[in-house]
FIVEXPA-877555 format. One line per 4 residues: number of its first residue (from 1); their letters; for each residue z, x, y of N, C-alpha, C, CB. Coordinates in Angstrom, 2 decimals, always signed. Glycine has a CB too. Layout:
BEGIN
NUM	A	Z/X/Y/Z/X/Y/Z/X/Y/Z/X/Y  ...;
END
This chain:
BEGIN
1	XXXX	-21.35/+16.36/-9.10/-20.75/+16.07/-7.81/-19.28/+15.69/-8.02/-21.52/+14.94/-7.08  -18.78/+15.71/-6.64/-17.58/+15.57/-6.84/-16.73/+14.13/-6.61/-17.16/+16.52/-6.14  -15.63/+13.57/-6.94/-14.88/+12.56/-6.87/-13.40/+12.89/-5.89/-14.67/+12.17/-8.37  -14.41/+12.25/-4.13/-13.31/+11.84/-3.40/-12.26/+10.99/-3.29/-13.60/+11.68/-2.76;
5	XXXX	-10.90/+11.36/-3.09/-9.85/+10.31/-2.88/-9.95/+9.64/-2.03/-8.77/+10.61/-2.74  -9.58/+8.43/-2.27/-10.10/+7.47/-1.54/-8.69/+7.78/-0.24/-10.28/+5.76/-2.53  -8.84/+7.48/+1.17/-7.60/+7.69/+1.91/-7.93/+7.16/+3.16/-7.11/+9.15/+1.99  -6.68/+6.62/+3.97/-7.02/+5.37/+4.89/-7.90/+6.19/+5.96/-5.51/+4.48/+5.64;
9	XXXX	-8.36/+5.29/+6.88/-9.62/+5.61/+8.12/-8.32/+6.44/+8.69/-10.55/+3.97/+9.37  -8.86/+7.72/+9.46/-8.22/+8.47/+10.52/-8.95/+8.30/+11.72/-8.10/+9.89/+10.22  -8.17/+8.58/+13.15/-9.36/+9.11/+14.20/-9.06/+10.70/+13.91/-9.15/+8.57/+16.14  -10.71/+11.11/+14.41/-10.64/+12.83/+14.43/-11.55/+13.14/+15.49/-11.17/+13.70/+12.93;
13	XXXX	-12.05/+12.03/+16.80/-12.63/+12.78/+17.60/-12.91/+11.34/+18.73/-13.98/+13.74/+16.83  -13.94/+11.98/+19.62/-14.17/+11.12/+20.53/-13.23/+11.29/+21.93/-14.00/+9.85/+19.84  -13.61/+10.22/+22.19/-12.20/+9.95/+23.83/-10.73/+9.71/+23.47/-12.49/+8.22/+24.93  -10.29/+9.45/+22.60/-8.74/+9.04/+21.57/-8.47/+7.94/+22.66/-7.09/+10.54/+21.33;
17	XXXX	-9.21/+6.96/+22.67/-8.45/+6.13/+23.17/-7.50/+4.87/+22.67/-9.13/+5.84/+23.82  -6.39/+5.33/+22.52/-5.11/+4.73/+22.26/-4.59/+3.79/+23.16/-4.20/+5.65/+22.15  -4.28/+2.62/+22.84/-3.18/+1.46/+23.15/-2.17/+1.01/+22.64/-3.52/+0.53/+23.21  -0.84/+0.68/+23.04/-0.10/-0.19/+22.15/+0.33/-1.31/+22.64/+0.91/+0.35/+21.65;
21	XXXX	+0.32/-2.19/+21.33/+0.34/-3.06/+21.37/+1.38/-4.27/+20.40/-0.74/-2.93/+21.40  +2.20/-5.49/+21.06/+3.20/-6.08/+20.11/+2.76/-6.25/+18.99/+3.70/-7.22/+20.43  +3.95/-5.99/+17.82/+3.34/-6.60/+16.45/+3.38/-7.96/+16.51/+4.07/-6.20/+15.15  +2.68/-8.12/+15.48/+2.78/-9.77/+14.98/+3.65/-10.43/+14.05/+1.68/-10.15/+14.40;
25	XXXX	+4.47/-11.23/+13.79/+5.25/-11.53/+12.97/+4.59/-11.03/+11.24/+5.49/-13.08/+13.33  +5.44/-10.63/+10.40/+5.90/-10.55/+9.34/+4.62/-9.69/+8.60/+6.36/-11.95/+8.85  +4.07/-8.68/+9.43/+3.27/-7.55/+8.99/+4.29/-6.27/+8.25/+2.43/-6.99/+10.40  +2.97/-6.00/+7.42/+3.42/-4.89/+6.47/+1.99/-4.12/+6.16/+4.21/-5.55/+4.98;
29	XXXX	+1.36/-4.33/+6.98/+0.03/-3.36/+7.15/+0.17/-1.34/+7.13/-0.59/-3.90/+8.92  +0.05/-0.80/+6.15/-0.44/+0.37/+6.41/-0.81/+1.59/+7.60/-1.15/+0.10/+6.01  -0.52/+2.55/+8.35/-1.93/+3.43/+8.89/-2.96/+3.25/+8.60/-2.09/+4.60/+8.67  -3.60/+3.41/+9.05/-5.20/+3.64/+8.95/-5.59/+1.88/+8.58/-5.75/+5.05/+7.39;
33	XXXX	-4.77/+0.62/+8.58/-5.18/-0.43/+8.63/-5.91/-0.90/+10.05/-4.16/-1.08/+8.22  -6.91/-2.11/+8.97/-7.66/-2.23/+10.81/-6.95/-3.31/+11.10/-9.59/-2.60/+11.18  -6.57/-3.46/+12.51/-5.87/-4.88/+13.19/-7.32/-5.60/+13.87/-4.40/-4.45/+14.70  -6.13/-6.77/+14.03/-7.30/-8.25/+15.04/-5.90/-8.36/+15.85/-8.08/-10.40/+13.91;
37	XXXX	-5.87/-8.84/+17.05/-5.45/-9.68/+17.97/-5.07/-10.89/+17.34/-6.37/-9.87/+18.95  -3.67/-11.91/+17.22/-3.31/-13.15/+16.97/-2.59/-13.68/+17.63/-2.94/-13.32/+16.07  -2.67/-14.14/+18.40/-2.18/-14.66/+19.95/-1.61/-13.79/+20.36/-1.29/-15.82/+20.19  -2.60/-12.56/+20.85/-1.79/-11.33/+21.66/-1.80/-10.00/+20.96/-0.20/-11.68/+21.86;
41	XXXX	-1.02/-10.52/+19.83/-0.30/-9.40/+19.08/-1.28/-9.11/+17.58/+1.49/-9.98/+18.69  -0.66/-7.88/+17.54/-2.09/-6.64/+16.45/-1.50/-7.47/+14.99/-1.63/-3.91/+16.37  -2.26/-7.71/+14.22/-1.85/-8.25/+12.60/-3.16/-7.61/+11.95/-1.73/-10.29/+12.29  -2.85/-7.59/+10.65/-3.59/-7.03/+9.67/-4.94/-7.73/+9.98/-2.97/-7.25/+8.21;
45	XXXX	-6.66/-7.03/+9.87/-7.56/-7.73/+9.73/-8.36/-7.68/+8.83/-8.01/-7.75/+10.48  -8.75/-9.03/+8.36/-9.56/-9.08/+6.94/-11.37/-8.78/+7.23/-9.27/-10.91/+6.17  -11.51/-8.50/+6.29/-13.31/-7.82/+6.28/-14.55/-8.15/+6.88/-13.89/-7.89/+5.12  -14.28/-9.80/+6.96/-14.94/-10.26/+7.78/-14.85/-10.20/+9.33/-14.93/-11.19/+7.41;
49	XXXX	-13.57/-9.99/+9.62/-13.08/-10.87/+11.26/-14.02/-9.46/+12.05/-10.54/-11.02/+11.84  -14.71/-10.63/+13.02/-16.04/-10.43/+13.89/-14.74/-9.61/+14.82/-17.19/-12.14/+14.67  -13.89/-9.70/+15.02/-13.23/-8.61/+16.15/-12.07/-7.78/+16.36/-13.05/-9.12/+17.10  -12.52/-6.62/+15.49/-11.69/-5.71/+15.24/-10.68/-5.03/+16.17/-12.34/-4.97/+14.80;
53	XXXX	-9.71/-4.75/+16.76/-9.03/-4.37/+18.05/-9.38/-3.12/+17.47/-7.37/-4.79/+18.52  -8.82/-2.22/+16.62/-9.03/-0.49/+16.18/-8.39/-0.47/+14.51/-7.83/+0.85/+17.49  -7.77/+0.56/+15.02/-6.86/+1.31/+13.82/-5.70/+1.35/+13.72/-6.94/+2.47/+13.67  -4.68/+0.79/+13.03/-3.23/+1.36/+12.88/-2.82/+2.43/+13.26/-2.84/+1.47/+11.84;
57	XXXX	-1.90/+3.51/+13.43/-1.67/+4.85/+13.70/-0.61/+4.57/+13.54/-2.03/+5.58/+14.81  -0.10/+3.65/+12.52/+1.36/+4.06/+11.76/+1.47/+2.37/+11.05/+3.05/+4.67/+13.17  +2.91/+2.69/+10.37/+2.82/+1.44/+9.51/+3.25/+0.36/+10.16/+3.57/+1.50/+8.30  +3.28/-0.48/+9.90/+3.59/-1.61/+10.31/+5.39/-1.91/+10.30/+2.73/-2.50/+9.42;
61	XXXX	+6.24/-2.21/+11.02/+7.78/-1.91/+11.08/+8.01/-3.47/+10.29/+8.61/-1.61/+12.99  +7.71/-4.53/+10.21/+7.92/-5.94/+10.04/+8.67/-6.43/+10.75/+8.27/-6.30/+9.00  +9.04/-6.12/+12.16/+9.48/-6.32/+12.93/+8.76/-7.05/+14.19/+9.93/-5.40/+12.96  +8.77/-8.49/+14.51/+8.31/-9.29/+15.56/+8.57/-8.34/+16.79/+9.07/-10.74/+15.63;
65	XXXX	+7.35/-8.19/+17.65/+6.78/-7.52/+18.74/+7.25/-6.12/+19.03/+6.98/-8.29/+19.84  +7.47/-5.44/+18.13/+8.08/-3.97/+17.85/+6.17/-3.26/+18.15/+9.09/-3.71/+15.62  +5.81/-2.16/+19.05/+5.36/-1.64/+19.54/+5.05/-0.89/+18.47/+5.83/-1.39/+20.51  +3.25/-1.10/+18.10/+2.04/-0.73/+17.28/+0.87/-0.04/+18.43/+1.42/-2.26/+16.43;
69	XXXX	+0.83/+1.72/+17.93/-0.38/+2.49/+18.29/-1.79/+1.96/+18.10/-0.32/+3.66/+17.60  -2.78/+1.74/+18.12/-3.85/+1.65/+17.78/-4.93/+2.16/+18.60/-3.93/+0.60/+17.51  -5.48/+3.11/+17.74/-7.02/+4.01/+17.94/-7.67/+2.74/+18.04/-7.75/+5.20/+16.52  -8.61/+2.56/+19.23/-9.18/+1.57/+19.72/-10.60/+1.49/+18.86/-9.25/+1.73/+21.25;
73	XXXX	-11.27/+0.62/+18.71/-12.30/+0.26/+17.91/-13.45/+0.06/+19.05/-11.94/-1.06/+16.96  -13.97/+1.29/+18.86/-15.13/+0.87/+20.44/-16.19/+2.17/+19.91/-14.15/+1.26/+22.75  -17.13/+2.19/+20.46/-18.34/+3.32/+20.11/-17.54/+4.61/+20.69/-20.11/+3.03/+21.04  -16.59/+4.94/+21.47/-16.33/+6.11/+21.55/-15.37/+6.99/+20.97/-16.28/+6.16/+22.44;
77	XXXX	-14.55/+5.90/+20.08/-13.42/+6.94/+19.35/-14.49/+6.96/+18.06/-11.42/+6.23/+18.95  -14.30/+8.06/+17.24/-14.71/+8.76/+16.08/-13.98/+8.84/+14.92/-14.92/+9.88/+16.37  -14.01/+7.64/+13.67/-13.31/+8.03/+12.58/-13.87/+8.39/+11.60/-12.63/+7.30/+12.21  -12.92/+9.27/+10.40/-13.51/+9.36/+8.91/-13.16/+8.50/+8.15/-13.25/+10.43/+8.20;
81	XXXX	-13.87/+8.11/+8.08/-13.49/+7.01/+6.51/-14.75/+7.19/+5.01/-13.72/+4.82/+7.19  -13.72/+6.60/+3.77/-14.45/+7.15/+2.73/-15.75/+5.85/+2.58/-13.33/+7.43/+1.27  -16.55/+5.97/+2.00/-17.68/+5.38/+1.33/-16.81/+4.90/+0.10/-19.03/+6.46/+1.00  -17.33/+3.43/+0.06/-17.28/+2.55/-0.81/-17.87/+1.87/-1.70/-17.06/+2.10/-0.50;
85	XXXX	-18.22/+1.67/-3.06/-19.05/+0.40/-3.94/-18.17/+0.63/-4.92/-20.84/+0.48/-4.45  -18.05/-1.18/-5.33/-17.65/-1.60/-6.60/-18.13/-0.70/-7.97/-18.16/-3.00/-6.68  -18.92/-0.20/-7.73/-19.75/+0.56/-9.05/-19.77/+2.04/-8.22/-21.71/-0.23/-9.54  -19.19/+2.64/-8.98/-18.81/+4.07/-8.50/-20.26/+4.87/-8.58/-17.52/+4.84/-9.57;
89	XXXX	-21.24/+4.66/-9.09/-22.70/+5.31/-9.67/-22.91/+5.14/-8.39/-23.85/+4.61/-10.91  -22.65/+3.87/-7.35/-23.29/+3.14/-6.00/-22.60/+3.83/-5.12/-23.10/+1.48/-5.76  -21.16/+4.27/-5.00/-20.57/+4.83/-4.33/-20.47/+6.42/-3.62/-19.89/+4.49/-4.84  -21.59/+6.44/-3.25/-21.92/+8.31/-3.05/-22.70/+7.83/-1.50/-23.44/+9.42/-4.73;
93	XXXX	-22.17/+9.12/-1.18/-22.97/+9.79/+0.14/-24.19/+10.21/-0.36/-22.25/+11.13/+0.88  -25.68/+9.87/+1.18/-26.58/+10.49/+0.96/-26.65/+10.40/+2.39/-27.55/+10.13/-0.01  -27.85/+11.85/+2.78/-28.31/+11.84/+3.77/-28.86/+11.15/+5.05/-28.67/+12.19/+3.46  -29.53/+9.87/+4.06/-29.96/+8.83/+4.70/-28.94/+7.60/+5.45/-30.76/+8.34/+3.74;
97	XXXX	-27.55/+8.05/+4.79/-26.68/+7.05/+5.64/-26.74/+7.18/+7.06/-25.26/+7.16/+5.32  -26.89/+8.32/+7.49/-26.87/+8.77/+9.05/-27.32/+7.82/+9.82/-27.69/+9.95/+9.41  -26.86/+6.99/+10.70/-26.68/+5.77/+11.50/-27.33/+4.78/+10.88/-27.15/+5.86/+12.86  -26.82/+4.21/+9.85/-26.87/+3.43/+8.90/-25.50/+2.29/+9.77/-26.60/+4.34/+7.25;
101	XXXX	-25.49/+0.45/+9.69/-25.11/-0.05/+9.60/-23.99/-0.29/+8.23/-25.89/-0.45/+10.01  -22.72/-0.82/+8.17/-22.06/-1.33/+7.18/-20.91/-2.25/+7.51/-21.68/-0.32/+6.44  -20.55/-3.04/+6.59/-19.48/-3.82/+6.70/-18.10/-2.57/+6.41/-19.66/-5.21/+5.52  -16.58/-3.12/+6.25/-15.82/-2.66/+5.97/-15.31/-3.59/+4.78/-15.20/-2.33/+7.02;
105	XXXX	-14.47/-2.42/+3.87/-13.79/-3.36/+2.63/-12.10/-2.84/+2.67/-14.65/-2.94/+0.78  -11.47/-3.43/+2.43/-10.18/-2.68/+1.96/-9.62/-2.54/+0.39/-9.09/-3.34/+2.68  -9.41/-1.52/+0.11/-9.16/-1.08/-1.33/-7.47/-0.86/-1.31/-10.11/+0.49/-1.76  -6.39/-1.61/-2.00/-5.17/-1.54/-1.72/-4.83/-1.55/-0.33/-4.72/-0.58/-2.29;
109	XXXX	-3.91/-0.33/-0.04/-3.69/-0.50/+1.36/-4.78/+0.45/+2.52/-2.09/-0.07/+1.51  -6.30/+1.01/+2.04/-6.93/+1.55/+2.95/-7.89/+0.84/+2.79/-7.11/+2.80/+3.00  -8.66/+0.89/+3.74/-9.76/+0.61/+4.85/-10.78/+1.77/+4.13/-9.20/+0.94/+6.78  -12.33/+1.04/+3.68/-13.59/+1.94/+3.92/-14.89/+1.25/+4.25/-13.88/+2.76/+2.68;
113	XXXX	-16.16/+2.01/+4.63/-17.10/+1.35/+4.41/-17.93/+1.06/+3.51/-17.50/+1.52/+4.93  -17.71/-0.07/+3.33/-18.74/-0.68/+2.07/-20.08/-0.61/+2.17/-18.61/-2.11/+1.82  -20.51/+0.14/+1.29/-21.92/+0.29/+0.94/-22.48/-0.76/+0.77/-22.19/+0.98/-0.07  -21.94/-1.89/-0.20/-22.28/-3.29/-0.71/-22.35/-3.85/+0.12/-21.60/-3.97/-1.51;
117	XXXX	-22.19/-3.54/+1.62/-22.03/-4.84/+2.70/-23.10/-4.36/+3.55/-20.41/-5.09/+3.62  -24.42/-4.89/+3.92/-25.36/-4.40/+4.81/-25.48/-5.86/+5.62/-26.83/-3.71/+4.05  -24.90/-6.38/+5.59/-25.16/-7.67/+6.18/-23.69/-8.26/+7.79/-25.09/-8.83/+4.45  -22.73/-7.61/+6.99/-21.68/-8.18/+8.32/-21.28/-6.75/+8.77/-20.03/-9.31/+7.83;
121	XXXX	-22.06/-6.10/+9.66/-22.23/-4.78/+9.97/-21.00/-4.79/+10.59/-23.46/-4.31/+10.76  -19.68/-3.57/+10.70/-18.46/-3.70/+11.61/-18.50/-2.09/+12.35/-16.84/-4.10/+10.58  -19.32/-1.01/+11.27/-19.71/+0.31/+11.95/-20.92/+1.01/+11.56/-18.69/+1.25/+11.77  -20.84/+2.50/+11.95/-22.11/+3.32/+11.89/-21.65/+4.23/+11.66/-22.99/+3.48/+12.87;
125	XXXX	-22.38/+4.70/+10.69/-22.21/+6.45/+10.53/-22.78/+7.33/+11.35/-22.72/+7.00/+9.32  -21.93/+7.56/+11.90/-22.57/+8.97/+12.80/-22.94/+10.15/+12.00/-21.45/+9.63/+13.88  -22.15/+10.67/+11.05/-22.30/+11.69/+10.38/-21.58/+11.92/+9.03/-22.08/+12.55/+11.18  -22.38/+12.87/+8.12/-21.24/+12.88/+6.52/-20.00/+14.08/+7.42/-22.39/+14.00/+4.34;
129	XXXX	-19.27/+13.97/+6.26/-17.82/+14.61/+6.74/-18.25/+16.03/+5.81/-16.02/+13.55/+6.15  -17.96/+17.24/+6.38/-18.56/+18.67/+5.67/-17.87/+18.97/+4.90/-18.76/+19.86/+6.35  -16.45/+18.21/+4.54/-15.70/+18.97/+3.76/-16.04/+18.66/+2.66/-14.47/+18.93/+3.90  -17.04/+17.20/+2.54/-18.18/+16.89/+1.25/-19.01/+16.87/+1.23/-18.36/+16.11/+0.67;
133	XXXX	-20.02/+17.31/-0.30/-21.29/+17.47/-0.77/-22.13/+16.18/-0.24/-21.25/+17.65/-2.33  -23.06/+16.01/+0.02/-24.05/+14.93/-0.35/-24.25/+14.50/-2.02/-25.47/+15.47/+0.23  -23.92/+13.25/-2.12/-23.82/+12.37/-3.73/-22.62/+12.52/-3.89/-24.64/+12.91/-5.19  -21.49/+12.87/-3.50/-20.13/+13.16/-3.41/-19.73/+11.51/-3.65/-19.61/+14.02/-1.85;
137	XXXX	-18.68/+10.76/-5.17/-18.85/+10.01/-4.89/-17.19/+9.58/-4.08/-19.57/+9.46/-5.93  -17.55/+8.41/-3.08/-16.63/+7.78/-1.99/-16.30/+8.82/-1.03/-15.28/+7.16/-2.57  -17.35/+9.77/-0.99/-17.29/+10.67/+0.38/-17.20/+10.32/+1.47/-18.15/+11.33/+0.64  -16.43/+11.40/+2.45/-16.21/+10.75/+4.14/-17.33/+11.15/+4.65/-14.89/+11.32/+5.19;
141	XXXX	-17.00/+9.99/+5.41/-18.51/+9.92/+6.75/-17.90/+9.68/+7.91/-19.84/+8.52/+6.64  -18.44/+9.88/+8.96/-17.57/+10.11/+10.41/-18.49/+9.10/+10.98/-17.52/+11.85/+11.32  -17.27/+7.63/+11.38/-18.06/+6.59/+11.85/-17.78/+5.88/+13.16/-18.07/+5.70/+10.90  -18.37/+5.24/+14.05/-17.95/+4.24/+15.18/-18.12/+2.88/+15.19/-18.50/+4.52/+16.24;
145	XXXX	-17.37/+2.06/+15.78/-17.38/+0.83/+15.00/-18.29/+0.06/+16.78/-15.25/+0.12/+14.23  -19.07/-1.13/+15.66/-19.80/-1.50/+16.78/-19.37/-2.32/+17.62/-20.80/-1.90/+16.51  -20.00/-2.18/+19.37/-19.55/-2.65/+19.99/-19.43/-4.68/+19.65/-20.19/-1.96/+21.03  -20.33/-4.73/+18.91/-20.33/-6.43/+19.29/-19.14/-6.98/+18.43/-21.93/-7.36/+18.79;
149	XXXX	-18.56/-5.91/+17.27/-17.63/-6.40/+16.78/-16.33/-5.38/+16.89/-18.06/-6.80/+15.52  -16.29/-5.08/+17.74/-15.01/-4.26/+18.42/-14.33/-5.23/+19.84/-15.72/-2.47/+19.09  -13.33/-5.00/+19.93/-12.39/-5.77/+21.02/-12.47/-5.06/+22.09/-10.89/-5.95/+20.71  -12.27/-3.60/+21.77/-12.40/-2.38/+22.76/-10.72/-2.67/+22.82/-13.59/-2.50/+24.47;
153	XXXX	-9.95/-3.45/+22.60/-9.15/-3.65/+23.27/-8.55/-4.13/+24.70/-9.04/-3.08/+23.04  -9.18/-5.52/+24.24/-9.26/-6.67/+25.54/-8.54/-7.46/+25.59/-10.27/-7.45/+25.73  -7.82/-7.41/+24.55/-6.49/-8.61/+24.31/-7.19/-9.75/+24.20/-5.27/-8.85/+25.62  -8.08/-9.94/+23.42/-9.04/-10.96/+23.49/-8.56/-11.73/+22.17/-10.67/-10.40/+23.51;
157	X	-8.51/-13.16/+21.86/-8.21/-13.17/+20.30/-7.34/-14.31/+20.11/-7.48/-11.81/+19.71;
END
């Protein structure tokens, strides 16, 4: 099997529902980074935080309230992101992921779902990505992130 590059979450389907929104002071977050809401404004979010606003859709300017895209984090936009485990043997697509629960991890500056995380669920696999094999390892899977830990984008936060 083969060895996918690892590469930040994209959207590639769904409703595209897009917002923007102020940055937050003294970000340097990535594309394809996931944001949270911090009084208002989109900042980098760590693996745990129960409320994801979406996706980056560009880098971060480091510029206080300079105007950030974000693919909204809700069951109807559709991203790819790669499969994740610390132990690369662990790190493969299989069939059975298909609406499978997972946490998210970040590896440098991208975003995936962690296999290792079955416990602080943040999405679902809808489907493997065709442009990879099954056992493919850190293969894309085409996922939606769940509603109880999505913002939808409510300015909530």
């Amino acid at each position: 099997m083969a060895t996918v590059n690892l590469q930040a979450i994209q959207l590639v389907g769904g409703c595209a529902d897009i917002r923007t929104y102020p940055e937050a002071a003294s970000q340097t977050f990535k594309k394809g980074a996931l944001v949270q809401f911090s009084s208002g404004k989109v900042a980098v979010a760590d693996a745990d935080e129960t409320t994801i606003v979406g996706v980056a859709l560009h880098d971060a300017s480091g510029t206080t309230d300079s105007d950030v895209q974000v693919a909204l984090a809700n069951e109807h936009n559709i991203f790819v992101a790669n499969v994740y485990h610390a132990t690369p043997a662990s790190s493969v697509t299989a069939a059975g992921d298909r609406h499978k629960k997972y946490g998210v991890e970040a590896v440098g500056d991208n975003w995936h779902v962690s296999l290792a995380d079955t416990s602080n669920n943040r999405v679902r696999i809808i489907d493997l990505d065709r442009r990879d094999a099954v056992g493919d390892t850190n293969g894309r899977v085409h996922i939606v992130f769940l509603g109880a830990n999505a913002t939808g984008g409510t300015g909530a936060g």
